[in-house]
C-alpha positions as CSV (number, residue, x, y, z in Angstrom):
1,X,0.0,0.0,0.0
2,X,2.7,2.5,0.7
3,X,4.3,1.8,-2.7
4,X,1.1,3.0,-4.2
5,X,0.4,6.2,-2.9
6,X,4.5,6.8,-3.5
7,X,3.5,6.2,-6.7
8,X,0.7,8.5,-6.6
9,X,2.6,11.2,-5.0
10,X,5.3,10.8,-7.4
11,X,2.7,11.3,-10.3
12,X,1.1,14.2,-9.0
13,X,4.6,16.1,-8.5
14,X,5.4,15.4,-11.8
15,X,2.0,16.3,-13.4
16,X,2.6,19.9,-11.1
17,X,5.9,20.2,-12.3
18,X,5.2,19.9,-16.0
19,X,2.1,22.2,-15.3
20,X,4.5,24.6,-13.9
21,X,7.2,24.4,-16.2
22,X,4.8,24.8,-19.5
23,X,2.8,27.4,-18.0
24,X,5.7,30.3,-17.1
25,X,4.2,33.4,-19.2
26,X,2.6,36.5,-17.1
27,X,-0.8,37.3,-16.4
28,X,-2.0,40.5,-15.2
29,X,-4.3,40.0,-11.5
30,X,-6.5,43.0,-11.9
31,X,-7.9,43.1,-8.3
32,X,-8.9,47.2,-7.7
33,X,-9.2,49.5,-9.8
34,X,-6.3,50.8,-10.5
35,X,-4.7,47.8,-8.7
36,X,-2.9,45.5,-10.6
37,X,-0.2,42.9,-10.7
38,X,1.6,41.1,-13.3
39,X,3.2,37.4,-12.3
40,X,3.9,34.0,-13.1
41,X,0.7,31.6,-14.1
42,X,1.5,29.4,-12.2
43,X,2.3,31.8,-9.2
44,X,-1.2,33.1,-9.3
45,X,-3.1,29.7,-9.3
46,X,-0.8,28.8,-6.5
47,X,-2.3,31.6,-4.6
48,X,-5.4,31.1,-5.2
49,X,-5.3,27.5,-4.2
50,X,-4.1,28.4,-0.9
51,X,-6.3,31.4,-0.5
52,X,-9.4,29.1,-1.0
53,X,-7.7,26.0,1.3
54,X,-7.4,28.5,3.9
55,X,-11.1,30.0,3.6
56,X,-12.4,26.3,3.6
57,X,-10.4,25.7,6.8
58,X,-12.0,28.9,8.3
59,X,-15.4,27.6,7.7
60,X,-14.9,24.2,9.1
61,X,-13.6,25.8,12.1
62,X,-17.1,26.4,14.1
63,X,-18.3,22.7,12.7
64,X,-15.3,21.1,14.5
65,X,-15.5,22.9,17.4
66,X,-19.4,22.3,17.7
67,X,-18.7,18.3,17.3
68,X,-15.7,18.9,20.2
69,X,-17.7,20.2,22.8
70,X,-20.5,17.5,21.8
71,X,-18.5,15.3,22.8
72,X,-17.3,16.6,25.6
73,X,-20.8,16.6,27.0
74,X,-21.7,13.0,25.7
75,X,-18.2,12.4,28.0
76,X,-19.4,14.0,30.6
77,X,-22.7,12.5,30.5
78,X,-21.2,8.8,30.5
79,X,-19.1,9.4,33.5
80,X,-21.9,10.8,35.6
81,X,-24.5,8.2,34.9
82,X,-21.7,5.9,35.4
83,X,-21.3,7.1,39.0
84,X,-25.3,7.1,39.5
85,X,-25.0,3.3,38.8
86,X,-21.9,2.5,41.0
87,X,-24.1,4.7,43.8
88,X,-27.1,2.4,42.8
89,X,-25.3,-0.8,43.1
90,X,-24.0,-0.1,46.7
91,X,-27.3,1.1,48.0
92,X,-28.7,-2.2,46.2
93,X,-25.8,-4.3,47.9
94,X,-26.5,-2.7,51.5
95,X,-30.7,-3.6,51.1
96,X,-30.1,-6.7,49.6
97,X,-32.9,-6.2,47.3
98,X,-32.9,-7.6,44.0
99,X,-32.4,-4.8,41.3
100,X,-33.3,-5.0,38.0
101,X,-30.5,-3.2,35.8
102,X,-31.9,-1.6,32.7
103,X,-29.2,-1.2,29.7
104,X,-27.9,2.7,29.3
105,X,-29.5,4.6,26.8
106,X,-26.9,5.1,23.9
107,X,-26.3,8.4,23.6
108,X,-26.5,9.6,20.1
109,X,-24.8,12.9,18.8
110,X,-27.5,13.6,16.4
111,X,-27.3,15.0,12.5
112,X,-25.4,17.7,14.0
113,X,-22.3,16.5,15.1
114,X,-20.1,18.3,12.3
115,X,-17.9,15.4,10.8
């Protein structure tokens, strides 16, 4: 497996680097009026592919910290009612009075859980 995806990574260098290499004449980047800036092709797409990878991360952002503190709580939750049970098993140890023990509810993130 790890021979194939060297083989893949080799590939897509080389595809990049012939991109790059065929693709050296100037473009003019008119951004403002009046604002304007002549580089490489290959410069400017490599720009704009990092501007948008950034811009995706930034979105994802809120999304990944939602699905964090999600399951934070779902931790939270587990550990309590974990506790509650111990505390119910002693009590039911010191009354010896047969308890019937219920599975937990499975605690479900939802549609919202951001991954």
């Amino acid at each position: 497996m790890k021979i194939i995806a060297w083989v893949v990574r080799i590939a897509l260098f080389l595809v990049v680097l012939t991109f790059s290499l065929r693709n050296t004449e100037l473009v003019t980047v008119k951004w403002l009026p009046g604002l304007e800036v002549q580089v490489q092709l290959v410069v400017a797409l490599l720009i704009a592919l990092l501007v948008g990878a950034v811009f995706a991360w930034v979105c994802l952002v809120p999304s990944w910290l939602k699905a964090k503190r999600n399951a934070t709580v779902a931790t939270k939750n587990v550990e309590r009612l974990e506790r509650e049970l111990s505390q119910l098993k002693a009590q039911s140890n010191n009354s010896n009075t047969p308890v019937i023990e219920e599975p937990l509810p499975l605690l479900s993130l939802g549609p919202s859980h951001g991954i």
